[in-house]
C-alpha positions as CSV (number, residue, x, y, z in Angstrom):
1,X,136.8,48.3,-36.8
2,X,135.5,46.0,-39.7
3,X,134.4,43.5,-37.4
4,X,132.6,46.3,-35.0
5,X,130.4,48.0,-38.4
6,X,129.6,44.0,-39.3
7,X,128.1,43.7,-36.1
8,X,126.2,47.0,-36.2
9,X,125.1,46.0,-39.8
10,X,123.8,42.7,-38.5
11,X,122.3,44.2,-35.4
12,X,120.4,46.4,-37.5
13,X,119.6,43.9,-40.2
14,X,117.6,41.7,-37.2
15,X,115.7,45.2,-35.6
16,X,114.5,45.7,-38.8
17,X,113.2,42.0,-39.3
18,X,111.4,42.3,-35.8
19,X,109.7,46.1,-37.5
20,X,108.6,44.5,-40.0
21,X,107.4,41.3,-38.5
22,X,105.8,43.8,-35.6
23,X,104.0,45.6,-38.9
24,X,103.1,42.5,-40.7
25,X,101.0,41.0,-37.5
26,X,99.5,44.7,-37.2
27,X,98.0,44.7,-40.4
28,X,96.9,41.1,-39.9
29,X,95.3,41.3,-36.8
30,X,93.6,44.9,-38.5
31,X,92.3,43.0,-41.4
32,X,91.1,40.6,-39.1
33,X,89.1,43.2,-37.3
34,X,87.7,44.7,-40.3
35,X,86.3,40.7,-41.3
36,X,84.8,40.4,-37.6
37,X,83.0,43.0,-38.1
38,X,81.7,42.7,-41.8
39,X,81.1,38.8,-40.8
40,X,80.2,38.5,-36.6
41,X,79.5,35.8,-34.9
42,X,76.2,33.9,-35.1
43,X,76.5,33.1,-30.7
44,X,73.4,30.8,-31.0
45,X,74.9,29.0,-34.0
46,X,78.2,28.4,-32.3
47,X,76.4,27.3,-29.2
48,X,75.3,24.5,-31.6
49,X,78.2,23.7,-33.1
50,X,80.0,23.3,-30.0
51,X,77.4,20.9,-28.7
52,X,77.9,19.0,-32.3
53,X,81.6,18.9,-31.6
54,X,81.5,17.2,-28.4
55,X,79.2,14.6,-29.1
56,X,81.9,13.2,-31.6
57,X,83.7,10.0,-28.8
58,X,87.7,11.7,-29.8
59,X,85.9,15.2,-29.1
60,X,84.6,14.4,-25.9
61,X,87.6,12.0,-24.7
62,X,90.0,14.8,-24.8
63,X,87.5,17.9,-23.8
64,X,88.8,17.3,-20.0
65,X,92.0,17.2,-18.7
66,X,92.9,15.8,-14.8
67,X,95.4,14.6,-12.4
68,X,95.9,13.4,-8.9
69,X,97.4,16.3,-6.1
70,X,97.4,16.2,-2.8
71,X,95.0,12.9,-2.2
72,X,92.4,14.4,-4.7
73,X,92.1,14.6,-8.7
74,X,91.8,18.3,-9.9
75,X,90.2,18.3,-13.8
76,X,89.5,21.2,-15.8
77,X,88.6,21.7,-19.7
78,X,91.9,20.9,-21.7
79,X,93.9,22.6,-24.3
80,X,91.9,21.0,-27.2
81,X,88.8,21.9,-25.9
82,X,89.6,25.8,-25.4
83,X,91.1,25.5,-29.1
84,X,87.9,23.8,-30.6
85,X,85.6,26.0,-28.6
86,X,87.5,28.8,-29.8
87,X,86.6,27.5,-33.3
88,X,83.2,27.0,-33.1
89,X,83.3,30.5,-31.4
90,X,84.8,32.2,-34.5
91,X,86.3,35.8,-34.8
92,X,89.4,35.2,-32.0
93,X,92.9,35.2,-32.4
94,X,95.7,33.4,-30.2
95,X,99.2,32.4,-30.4
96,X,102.7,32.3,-28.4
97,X,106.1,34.6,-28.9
98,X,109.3,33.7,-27.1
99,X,109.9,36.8,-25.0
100,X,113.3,36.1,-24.2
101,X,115.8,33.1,-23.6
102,X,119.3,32.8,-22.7
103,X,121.1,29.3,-21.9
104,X,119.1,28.5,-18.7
105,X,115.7,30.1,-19.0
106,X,113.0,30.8,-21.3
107,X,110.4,33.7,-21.1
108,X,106.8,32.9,-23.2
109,X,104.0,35.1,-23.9
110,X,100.5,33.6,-24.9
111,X,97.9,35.8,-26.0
112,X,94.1,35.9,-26.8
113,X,92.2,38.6,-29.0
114,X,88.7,38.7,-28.9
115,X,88.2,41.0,-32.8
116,X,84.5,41.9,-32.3
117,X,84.9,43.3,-28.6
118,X,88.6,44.5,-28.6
119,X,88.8,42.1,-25.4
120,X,92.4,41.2,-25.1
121,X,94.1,38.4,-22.3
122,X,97.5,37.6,-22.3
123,X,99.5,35.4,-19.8
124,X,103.3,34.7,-19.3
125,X,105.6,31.9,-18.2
126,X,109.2,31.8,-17.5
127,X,111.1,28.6,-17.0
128,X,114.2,26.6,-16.8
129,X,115.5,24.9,-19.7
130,X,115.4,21.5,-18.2
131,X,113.5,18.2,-18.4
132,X,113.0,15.2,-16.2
133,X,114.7,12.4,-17.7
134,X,114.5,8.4,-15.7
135,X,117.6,6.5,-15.6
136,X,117.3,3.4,-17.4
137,X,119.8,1.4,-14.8
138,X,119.3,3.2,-11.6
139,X,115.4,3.9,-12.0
140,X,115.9,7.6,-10.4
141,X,114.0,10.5,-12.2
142,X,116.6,13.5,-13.2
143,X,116.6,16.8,-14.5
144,X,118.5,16.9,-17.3
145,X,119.1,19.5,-20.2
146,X,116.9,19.0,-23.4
147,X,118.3,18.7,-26.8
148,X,116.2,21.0,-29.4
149,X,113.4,18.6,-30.2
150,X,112.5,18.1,-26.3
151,X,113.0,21.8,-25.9
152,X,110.6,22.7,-28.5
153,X,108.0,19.9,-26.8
154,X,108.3,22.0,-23.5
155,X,108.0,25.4,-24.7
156,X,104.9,24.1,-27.0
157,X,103.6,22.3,-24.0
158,X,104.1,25.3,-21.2
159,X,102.7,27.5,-24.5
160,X,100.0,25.4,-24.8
161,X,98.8,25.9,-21.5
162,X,99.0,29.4,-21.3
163,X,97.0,29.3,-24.7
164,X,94.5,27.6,-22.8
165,X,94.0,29.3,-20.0
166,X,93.9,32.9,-22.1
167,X,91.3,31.6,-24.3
168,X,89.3,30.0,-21.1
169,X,89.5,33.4,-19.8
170,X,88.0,35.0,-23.2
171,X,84.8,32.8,-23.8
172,X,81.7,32.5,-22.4
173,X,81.8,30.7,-19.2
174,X,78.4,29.0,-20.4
175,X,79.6,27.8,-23.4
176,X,82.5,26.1,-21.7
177,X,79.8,24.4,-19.1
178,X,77.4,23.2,-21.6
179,X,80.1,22.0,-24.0
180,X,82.0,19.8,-20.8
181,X,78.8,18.7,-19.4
182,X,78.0,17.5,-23.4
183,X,80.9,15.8,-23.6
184,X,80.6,13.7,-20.5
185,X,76.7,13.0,-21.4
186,X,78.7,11.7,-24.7
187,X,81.4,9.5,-22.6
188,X,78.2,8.0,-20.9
189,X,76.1,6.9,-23.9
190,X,79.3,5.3,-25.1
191,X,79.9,3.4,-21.9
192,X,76.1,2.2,-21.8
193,X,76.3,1.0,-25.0
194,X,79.2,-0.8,-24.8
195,X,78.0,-2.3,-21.7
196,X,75.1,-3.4,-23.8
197,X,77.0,-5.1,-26.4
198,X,78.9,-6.8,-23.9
199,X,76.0,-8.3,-22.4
């Protein structure tokens, strides 16, 4: 009997952490609202700043992500360039919760809240709670079970992306285009120039 009310007393201990950790974000994100409005966003100011950001090299090197599949490379604008653009955008709020998890699998939510239009994206991913690992002696790639530190990697990798793609889907599609064609026009003065030292 002692050991059942312990349980119910520790059960109810944790659903009243997650109220008040539910509260707490809903009167952050409402304050939030409240400065959006009192302070909006300049659009043709963060246009420029965006275009300032990616003609800094580190800016512009990581504004693109891309990989080979299937005989051709797919590319897209990466994680850090969603995040800085987000920025530079002002007046948005993102982040990732753990949904769920049990031994095997993990459940992530990412989110995206626009706090001048009330524009909200969110977008999930569930997956197994394993990594690939290479054999040092045999060379073969396996899938092996993460200890915390590599768990936390995947979850803030696969969070990461989700991030992205929720923020991608939030902002302007021609300030995404004008800041990726601003960071390759960046990649190419640095190449010509180098070039020119080298001759």
């Amino acid at each position: 009997m002692n050991e059942l009310t312990t349980q119910q007393n520790a059960l109810t201990a944790q659903q009243a952490g997650e109220l008040a950790a539910v509260a707490r974000e809903q009167n952050e994100i409402q304050s939030a609202i409240v400065s959006a409005k009192k302070f909006p966003r300049n659009e043709q100011a963060a246009f420029v700043k965006a275009l300032n950001s990616f003609r800094r090299q580190s800016m512009a090197e990581a504004a693109t992500y891309s990989f080979p599949r299937g005989g051709k490379t797919v590319e897209g604008p990466s994680v850090d360039c969603a995040r800085e653009l987000a920025r530079v955008w002002g007046n948005i709020r993102y982040g990732l919760r753990v949904v769920s998890q049990d031994e095997n699998r993990l459940h992530i939510k990412a989110y995206a809240l626009d706090l001048e239009t009330n524009t909200y994206v969110e977008a999930e991913d569930e997956f197994s709670k394993l990594i690939q690992r290479k054999d040092k002696l045999s060379g073969a790639t396996r899938w092996v079970t993460p200890d915390e530190r590599d768990l936390r990697e995947l979850m803030n990798r696969r969070g990461a992306i989700a991030i992205r793609n929720c923020l991608l889907q939030l902002l302007p599609s021609d300030l995404v285009e004008d800041a990726l064609r601003e960071a390759k026009n960046t990649l190419k003065k640095d190449a010509s120039s180098a070039l020119e030292k080298n001759r």
